[in-house]
N, C-alpha and C positions, 0 to 999 in steps of 0.2 A: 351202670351206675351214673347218677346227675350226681357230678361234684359239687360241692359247696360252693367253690371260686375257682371259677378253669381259671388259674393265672396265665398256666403257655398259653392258652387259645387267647386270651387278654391282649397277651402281650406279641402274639405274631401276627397281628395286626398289625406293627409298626420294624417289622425284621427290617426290610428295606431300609427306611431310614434311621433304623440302629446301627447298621452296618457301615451308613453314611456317616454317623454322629462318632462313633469308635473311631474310624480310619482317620477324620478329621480332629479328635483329641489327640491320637496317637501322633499324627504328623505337625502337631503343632508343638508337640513338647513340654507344652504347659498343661500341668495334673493339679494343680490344687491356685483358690480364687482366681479363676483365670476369666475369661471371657464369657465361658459359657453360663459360668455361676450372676457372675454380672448379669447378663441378658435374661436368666430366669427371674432371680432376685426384680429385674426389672418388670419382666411378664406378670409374674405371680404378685408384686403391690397392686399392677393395674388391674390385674382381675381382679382384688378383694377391694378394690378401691381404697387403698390405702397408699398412705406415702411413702412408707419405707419397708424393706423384705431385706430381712438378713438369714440367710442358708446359712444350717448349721449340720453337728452330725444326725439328727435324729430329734425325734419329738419329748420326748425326756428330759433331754439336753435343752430343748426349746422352752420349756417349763422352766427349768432352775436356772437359766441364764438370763431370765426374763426377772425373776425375782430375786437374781445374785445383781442383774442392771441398776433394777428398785433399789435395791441397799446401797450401790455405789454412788446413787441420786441422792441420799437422803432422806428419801420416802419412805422408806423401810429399816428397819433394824433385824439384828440376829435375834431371836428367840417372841417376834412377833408374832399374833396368831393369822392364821389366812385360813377363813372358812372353806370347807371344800366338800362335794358331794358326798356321803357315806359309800353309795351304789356308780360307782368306777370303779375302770381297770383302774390298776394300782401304780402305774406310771404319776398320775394323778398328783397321789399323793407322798411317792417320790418326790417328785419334783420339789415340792414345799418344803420336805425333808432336810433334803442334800443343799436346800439355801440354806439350810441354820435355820428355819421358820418353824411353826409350830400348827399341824393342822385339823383342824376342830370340825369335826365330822356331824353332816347334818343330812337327815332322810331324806328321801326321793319322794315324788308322787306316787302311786300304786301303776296308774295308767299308763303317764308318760313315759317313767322310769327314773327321770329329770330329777334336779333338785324342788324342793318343796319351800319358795320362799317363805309361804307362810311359817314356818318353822326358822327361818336364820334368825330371826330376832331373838327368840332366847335362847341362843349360843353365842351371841355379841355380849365381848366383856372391855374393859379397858386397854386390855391388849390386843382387841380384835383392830386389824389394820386392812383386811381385802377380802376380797372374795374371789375366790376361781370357780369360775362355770365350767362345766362339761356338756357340752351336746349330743350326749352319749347316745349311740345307734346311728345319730345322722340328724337325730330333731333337735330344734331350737325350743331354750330352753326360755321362759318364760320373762323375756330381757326387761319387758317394761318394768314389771315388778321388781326384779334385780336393781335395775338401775335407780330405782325411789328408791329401796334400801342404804343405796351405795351412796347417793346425794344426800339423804338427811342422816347419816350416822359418817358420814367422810372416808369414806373405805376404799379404797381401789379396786378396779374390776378387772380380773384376766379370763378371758376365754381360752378355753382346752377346745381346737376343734381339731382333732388329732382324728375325727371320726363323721368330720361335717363339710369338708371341701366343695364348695361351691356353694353350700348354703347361704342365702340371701338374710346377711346378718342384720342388728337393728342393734348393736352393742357397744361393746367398751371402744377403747384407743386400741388397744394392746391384744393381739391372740396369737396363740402357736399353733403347730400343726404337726403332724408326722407323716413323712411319704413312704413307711413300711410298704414293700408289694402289694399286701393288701388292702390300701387304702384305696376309697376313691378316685384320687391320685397318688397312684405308686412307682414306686423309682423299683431299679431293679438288683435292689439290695438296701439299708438304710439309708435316711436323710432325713431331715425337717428344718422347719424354717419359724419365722416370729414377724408376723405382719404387727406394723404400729404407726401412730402417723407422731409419735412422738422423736424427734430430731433428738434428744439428747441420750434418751434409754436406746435408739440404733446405733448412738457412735458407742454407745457403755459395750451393749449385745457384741459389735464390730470388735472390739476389744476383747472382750473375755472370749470369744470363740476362738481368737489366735493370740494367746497366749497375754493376754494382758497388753497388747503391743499396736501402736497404729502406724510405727514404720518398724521395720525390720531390725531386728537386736535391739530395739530401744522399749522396754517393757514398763506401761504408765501403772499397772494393776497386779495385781495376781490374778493371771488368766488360767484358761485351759487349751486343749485341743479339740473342739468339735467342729470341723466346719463341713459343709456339703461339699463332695469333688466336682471337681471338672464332670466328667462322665456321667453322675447319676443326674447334674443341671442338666445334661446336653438330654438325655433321656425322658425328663420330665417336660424340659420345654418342645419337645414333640408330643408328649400325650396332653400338655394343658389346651390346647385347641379344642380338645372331642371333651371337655370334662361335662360342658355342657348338656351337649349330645349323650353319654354315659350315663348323666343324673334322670334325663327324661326319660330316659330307658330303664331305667331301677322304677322308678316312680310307675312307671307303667308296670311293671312285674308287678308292684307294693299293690297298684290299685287292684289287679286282679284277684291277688290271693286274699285283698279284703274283701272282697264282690262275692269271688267265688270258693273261697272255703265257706265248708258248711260243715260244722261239727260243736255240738252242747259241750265236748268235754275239753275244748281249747279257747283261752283267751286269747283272740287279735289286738295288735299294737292300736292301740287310742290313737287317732291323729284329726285334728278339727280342721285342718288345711293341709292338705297335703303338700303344699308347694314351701311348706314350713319344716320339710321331711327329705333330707337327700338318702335315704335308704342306705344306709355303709351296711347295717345288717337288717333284717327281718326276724323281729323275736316273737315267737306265739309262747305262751304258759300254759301249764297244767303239771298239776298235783303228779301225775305218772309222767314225769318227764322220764324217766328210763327206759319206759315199756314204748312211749311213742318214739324213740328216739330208736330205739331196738327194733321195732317195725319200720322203720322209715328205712332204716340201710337194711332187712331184711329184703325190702320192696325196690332198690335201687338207686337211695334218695341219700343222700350224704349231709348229715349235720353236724352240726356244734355249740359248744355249749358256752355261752359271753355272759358272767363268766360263773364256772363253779364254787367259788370261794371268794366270799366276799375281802374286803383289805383286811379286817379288823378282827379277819379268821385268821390269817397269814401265820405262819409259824416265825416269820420275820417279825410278827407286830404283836410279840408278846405282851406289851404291855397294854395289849387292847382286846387280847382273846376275849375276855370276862365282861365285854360291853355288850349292851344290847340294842339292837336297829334290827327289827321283828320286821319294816317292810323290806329292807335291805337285803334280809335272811331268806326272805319269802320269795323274794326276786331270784336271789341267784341259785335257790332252791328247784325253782320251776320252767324258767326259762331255756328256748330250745330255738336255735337260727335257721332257716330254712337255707336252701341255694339262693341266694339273689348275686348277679351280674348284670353288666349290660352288654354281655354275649350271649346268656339265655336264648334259646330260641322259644319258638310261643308251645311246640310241642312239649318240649320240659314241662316249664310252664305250666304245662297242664296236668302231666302227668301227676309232679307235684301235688295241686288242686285235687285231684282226684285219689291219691293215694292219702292225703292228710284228712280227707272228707270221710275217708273208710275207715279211719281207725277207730275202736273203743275202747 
């Protein structure tokens, strides 16, 4: 069987120096914002080129403490609206949720998967106050456009790159991320983080992650508990060196299976630059998503499905069952992940190619 994500093979690449990075938390005695979180926090603004990187617990967390920040600035109110993709995972639009916000759901492309700005103009209402992008899969979503939206109606922009790490952004101030295992970069259990070059939404973020508080027992806010550990910093700041190296390696999978699948009854991912594309996954479509997907692990091939139910199907989001987003339905109706890593070897690879080329 090709796995979907050899995570062990991923991740014992770096046995060695996890071995390293544990025995040195442990003998330091500091578990939580200690040094190591520092030092990532530091690594990871410079890689996104950004100013400031607050570790928190997870990518979810990174959303709503971004938009609970906003509120504590002024920028925002409770029951504000914040447009946001129809076609996401539903972390998404948690996030907006659990700020007190309010989130107004707009179609995707067919191709990209991406939001459809031509479409956010008429779902901007008096209470429309931002906009959250997703660069769901790994592609960037269409910033230029975003951003003229976001300058002549005065909106705020947050990026969701919870699924884009290392993408070569062109966007907002403000984005989060998630280091689930599975990510591009992944920790080896939960974390995420909130790149921004905004100084005052980092000290708010700094604050609500540890309890409302910027010295100890003295609490300026009503905060929470999310922050990233010791452990999973020390973890991540050994794999952000290769994330590089890992993207070019996806990207060379991505280009292959565009090149060389050859099959009339599968639609490949649209991409017009591929360098606009860090591949977190690889979605093809078709109408028989069961039957290829039932041959594919019959043949050896391990996939999955991002995702089966759209948000606004959710048994959580009744009050949204009864809506309709046809491309949204179409998508998550159809859509099937191949294996992609950047452990792959070029024999998978192929195998893959050659087994998805055979099906009918």
């Amino acid at each position: 069987m090709i796995p979907f994500l050899d995570l062990k093979k991923i991740n014992l690449r770096y046995e060695t120096v996890f071995q390293e990075k544990l025995k040195a938390v442990m003998n330091s005695g500091w578990f939580i914002l200690g040094s190591e979180v520092k030092a990532f926090e530091a690594n990871f603004a410079n890689y996104c080129k950004m100013e400031h990187c607050i570790g928190v617990a997870n990518g979810l967390d990174a959303i709503t403490l971004t938009f609970l920040g906003y509120i504590e600035m002024g920028v925002l109110k409770k029951g504000d609206e914040i447009i946001v993709p129809a076609n996401t995972y539903i972390a998404s639009i948690l996030g907006i949720l659990q700020a007190g916000l309010v989130p107004v759901l707009v179609e995707p492309h067919l191709e990209t998967y991406n939001i459809n700005p031509k479409l956010i103009k008429g779902k901007i209402s008096d209470k429309t106050k931002g906009i959250l992008v997703v660069h769901l899969y790994g592609q960037l979503v269409d910033m230029e456009s975003i951003i003229e939206i976001g300058y002549k109606y005065n909106l705020l922009i947050v990026e969701d790159c919870a699924q884009a790490h290392g993408l070569d952004f062109k966007g907002s101030h403000t984005r989060t991320f998630s280091f689930y295992p599975g990510k591009n970069l992944g920790a080896l259990g939960d974390g995420g983080a909130v790149v921004t070059n905004d100084s005052i939404l980092s000290e708010k973020i700094e604050m609500l992650r540890n309890y409302g508080s910027k010295q100890k027992y003295y609490n300026e806010i009503i905060g929470y508990n999310s922050r990233l550990d010791e452990l999973q910093a020390a973890f991540l700041n050994c794999k952000l060196p290769d994330l590089l190296a890992d993207n070019s390696r996806r990207r060379e999978i991505a280009k292959r299976y565009l090149c060389e699948i050859k099959n009339p009854n599968i639609i490949l991912p649209q991409c017009d630059d591929i360098s606009n594309h860090v591949f977190h996954v690889f979605v093809i479509r078709t109408e028989k998503r069961d039957k290829l997907k039932e041959f594919l692990e019959t043949n050896g091939i391990q996939t999955l499905i991002h995702y089966p139910v759209p948000p606004h199907k959710q048994n959580a989001m009744t009050a949204w069952n009864d809506l309709s987003f046809p491309i949204t339905e179409k998508i998550h109706n159809e859509v099937l992940s191949l294996p992609m890593s950047p452990v792959m070897s070029d024999d998978e690879v192929s195998s893959v190619i050659e087994v998805v080329s055979l099906w009918k």
